[in-house]
Every structure is written in C-alpha cells, then in structure tokens.
C-alpha positions as CSV (number, residue, x, y, z in Angstrom):
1,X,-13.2,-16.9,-34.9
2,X,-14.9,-13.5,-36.1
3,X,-13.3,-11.2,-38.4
4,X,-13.7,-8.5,-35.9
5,X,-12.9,-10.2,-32.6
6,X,-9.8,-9.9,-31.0
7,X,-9.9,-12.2,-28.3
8,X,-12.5,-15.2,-28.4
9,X,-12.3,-17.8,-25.9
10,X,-14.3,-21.1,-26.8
11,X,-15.0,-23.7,-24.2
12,X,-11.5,-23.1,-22.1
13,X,-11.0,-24.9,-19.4
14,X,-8.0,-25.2,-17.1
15,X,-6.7,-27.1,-14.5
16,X,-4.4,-27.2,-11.8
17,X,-2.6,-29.9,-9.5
18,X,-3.3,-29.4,-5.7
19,X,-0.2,-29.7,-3.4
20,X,-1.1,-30.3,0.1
21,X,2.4,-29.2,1.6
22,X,5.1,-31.6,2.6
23,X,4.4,-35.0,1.9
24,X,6.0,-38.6,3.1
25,X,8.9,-40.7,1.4
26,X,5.6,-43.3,0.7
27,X,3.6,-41.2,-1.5
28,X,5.9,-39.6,-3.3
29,X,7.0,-43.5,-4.2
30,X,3.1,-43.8,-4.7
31,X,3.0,-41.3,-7.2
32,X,5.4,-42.4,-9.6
33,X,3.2,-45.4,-9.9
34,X,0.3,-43.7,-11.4
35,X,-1.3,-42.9,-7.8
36,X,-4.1,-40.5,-8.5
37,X,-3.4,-36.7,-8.1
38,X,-5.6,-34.0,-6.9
39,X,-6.6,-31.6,-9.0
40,X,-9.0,-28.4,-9.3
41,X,-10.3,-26.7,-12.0
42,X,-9.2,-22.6,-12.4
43,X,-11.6,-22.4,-15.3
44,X,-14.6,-24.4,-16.2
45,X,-15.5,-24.5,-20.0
46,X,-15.4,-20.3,-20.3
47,X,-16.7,-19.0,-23.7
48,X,-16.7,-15.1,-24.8
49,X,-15.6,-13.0,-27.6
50,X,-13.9,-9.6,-27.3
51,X,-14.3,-7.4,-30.6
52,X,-11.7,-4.8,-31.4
53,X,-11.5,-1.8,-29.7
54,X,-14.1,-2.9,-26.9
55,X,-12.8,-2.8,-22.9
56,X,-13.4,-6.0,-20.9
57,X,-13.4,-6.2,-17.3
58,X,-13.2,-9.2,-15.2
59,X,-14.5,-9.5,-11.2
60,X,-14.6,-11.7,-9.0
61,X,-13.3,-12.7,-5.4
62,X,-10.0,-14.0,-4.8
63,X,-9.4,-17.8,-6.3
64,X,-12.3,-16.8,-8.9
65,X,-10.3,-17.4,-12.4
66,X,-9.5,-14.1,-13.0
67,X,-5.5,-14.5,-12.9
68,X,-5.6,-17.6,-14.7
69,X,-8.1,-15.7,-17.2
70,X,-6.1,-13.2,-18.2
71,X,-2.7,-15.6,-18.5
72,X,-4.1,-17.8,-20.9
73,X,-5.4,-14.8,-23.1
74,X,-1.7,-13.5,-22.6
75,X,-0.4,-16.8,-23.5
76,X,1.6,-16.9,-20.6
77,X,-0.2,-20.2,-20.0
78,X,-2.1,-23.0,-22.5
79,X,-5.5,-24.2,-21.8
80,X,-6.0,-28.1,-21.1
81,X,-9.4,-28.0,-23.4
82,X,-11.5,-26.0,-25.4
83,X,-9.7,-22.9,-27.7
84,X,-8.4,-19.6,-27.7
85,X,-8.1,-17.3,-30.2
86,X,-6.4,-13.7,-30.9
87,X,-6.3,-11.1,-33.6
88,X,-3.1,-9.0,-33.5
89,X,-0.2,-7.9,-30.9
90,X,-0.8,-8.6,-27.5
91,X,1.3,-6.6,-24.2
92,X,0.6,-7.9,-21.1
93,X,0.9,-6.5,-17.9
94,X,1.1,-9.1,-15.8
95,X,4.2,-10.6,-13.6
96,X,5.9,-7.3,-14.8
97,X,9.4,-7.8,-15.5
98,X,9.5,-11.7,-15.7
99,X,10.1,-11.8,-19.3
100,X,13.6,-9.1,-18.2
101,X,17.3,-10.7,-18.1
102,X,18.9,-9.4,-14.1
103,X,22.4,-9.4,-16.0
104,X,21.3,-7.0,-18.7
105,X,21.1,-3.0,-18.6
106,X,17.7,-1.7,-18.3
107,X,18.1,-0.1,-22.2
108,X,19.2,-3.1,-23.1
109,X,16.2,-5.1,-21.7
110,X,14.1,-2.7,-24.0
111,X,15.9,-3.7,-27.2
112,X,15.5,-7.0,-26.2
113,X,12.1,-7.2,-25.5
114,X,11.3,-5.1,-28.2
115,X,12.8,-7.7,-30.1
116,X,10.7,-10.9,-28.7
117,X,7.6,-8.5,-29.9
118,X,8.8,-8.6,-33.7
119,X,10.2,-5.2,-33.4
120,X,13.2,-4.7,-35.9
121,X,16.3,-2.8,-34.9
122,X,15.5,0.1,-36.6
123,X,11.8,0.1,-35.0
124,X,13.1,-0.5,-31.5
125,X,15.8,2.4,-31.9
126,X,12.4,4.3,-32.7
127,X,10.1,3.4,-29.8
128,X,13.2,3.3,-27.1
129,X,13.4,6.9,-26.2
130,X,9.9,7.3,-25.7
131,X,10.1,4.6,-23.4
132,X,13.4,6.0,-21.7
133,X,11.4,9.2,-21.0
134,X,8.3,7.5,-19.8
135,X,10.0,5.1,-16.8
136,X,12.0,8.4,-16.0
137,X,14.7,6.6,-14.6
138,X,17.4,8.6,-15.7
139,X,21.0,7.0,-15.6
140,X,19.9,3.5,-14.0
141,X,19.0,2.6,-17.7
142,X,22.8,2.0,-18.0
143,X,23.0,-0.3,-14.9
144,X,22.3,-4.1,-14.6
145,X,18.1,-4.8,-14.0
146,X,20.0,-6.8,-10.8
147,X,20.5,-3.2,-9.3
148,X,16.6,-2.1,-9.7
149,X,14.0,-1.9,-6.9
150,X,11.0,-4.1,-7.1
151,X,9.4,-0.5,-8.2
152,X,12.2,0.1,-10.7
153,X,11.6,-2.6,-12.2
154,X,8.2,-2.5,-12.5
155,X,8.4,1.3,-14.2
156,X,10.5,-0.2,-16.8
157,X,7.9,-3.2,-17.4
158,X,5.0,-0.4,-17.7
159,X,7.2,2.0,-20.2
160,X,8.0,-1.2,-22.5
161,X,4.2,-2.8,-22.7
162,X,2.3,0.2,-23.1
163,X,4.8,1.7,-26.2
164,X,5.4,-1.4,-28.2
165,X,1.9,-0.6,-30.2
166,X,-0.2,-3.4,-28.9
167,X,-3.6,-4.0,-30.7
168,X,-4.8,-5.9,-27.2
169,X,-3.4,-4.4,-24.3
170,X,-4.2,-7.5,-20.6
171,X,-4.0,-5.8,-17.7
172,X,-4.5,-6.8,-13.7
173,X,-4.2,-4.8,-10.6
174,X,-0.6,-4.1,-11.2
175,X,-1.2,-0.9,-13.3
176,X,-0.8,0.7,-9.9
177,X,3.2,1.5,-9.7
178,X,5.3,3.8,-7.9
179,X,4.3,6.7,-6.5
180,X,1.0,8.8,-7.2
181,X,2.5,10.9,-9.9
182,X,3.8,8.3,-11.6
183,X,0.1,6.2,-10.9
184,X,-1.2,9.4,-12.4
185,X,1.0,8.9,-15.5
186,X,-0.2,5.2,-15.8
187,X,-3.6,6.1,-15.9
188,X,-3.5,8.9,-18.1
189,X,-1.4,6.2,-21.0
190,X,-3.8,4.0,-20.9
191,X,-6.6,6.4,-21.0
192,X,-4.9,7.2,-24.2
193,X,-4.9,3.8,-25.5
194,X,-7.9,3.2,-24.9
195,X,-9.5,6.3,-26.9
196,X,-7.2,5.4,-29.4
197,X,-9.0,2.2,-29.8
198,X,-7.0,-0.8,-28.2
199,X,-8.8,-3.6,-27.1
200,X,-8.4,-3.7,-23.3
201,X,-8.7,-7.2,-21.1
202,X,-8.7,-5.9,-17.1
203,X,-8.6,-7.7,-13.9
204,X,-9.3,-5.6,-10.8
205,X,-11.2,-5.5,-7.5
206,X,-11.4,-1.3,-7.6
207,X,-14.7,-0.9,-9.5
208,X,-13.9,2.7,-9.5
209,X,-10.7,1.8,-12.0
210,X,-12.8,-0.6,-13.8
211,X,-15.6,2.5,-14.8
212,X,-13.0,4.4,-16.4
213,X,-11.2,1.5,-18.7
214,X,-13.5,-0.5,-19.1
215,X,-17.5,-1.1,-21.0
216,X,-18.4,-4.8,-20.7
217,X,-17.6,-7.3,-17.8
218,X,-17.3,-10.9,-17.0
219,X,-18.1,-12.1,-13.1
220,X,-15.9,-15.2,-12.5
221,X,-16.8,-17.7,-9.3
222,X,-14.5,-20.6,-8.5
223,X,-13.4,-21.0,-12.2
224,X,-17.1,-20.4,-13.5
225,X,-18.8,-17.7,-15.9
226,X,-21.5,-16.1,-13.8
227,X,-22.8,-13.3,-15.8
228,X,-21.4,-11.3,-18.5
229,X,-22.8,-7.5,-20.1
230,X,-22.5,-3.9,-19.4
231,X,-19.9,-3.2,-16.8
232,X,-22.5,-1.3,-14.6
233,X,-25.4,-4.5,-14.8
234,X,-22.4,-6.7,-14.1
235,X,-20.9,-4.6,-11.1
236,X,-24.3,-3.8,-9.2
237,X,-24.6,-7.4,-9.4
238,X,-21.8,-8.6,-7.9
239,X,-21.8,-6.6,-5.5
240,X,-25.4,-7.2,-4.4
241,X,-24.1,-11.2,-4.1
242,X,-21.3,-10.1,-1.6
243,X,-22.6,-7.6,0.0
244,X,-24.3,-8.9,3.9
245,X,-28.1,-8.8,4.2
246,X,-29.0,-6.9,7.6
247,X,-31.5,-8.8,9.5
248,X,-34.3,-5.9,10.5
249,X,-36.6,-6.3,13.8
C-alpha cells in the first residue's frame, strides 16, 4: 500500500450464494452432500487506490457492485480474494443504526459506540454533546432506541458517524434523513468534512449530490470496473451508455 492512500483495493473479488426461493426436502438433503451451489460474483477482481483527502464516487445501476463496494471498504463484509487496504479511522454510513443496542438509551448508544471506535471515556464525554445537539432529539436521548422511529434512528446514526473524527468517511444514498432542514444539515456537515480534508467513498444514483462531494469516480456493471477518472468524464459516460438512442426518419 502507498504511504499516502487511504483506501487501496487490490484484485477484490466477492461472491455470493444464489437462493432460488423455497426449495424441496430432496435438495436440501442434496446439499449437505456436497451438491454444487450457485453462485454469482458481486465483484470481479476490482483494483483502485483512494489517496487522502480525495472524494470517490461510485455509479452504476442497480445490482452493479456498488453496495457490496462500499461494505467491504467499511469492513462490514470480507473479500473472498484479492486485498484491501486502509489508512486511518473509518465511519460508515451504511445500514445506519445496525451497529445500536434496541434495549439501550439513545445517549447511551453514543458512549457505546463511541467506545467500539477507540474513543476513551473522557473522549466520548467530549464528542457526546456535540452529537446530542446535532440529532436534535431532545429528551428521547433518555428513552430506549426500541422507542425511536425508523427516522429517529437514523438521525442518531448520522450525529454519531459524522462526529467521531473519521479520517475516511463511506457513504451511500442514506445521507438523505428526515426532513429537508435536517437533509440541509446533512449536507452542509459533510461539506465541512470534506473541506476539512476527509477522504470520502460515495454511492449514489443523484449525480447532482455526487458533483458537490465528490472529484473522481468508479462506474461499476454487474460486479465489473468499467471506467474510472474525473467525476464529470466518468458521469457523461455513463450516462451516454443508459441513456436510449432515438431512431430519426
């Protein structure tokens, strides 16, 4: 890995088992025999290098990579060949609130996760009422996460990932939460971030969102690199690919 990169990915590939819905008593019996399963591959031998303080988009249509992309940089997931590498603190903001505890108070899910980050207590005391203030959920920070909205949730998920001082900051469509002031508020954080040099890793299909995080760009297809360079070259070329040709007379 270079000094300066902060994410490198070096021949990754990943795969997946295909279910094909319910299946019969026989081949489930068939398959504990060493019956061959069916698999399909999410990414297919992908190689790039992200240097500090650069913003990375990745497009593509639906089923492209792109999810499983960003998971494996997140370490959410492990590649099945090939290497990944990354230089410093990585918040993620992807599945918000999986990594929360239902039976726990929303401040305590921000010690806690604070915590899992490397945070001490004295640290996490530091960062918590900046992250109180940002979710702006008032006196729900003293009920159980079981109580919380879907939105809720997600606020508290945003607050925590985007104050815990990440050096590499993986982002997906997601970013949009709760209502347009709050979206407002979203944007304008990691606006901030990103001037303040965090390296940024973003999945979206708004190429208007991408333009303002991001410089460079990846175009995933079916698990494949297509093209990767500036974020305009890639975007024009994408969509050029997708967009219909009109048959003239």
């Amino acid at each position: 890995m270079r000094p300066t990169a902060a994410i490198e990915f070096c021949n990754v590939s990943k795969h997946f088992v295909r279910h094909k819905g319910g299946a019969l008593l026989r081949s489930h019996v068939l398959s504990w025999f060493g019956e061959p399963t069916t698999q399909y591959e999410a990414l297919k031998n992908i190689s790039f290098s992200l240097e500090r303080g650069e913003s990375l988009a990745v497009i593509g249509p639906n089923g492209a990579g792109k999810s499983t992309l960003l998971s494996l940089a997140a370490g959410i997931a492990e590649p099945d060949g090939g290497e990944i590498f990354i230089n410093g603190r990585v918040a993620s903001l992807l599945e918000l609130g999986s990594g929360f505890h239902q039976d726990l108070t929303g401040a305590e899910n921000i010690l806690m996760n604070a915590a899992l980050l490397g945070f001490s207590r004295a640290e996490a005391r530091v960062v918590m009422p900046h992250i109180m203030d940002f979710c702006e959920l008032g006196e729900f920070l003293n009920e159980p996460l079981r109580t919380y909205s879907s939105g809720m949730t997600m606020r508290l998920a945003f607050a925590v990932a985007v104050h815990v001082d990440p050096d590499i900051l993986i982002t997906d469509e997601v970013i949009a939460v709760g209502d347009h002031a709050f979206q407002a508020k979203c944007f304008a954080k990691i606006q901030e971030m990103r001037h303040a040099g965090r390296t940024m890793l973003c999945a979206s299909h708004s190429g208007s969102l991408l333009s303002s995080i991001c410089d460079k760009a990846i175009w995933m297809d079916h698990g494949s690199m297509i093209m990767m360079g500036p974020l305009t070259e890639v975007l024009n070329a994408y969509h050029q690919s997708v967009t219909p040709v009109v048959a003239t007379q």
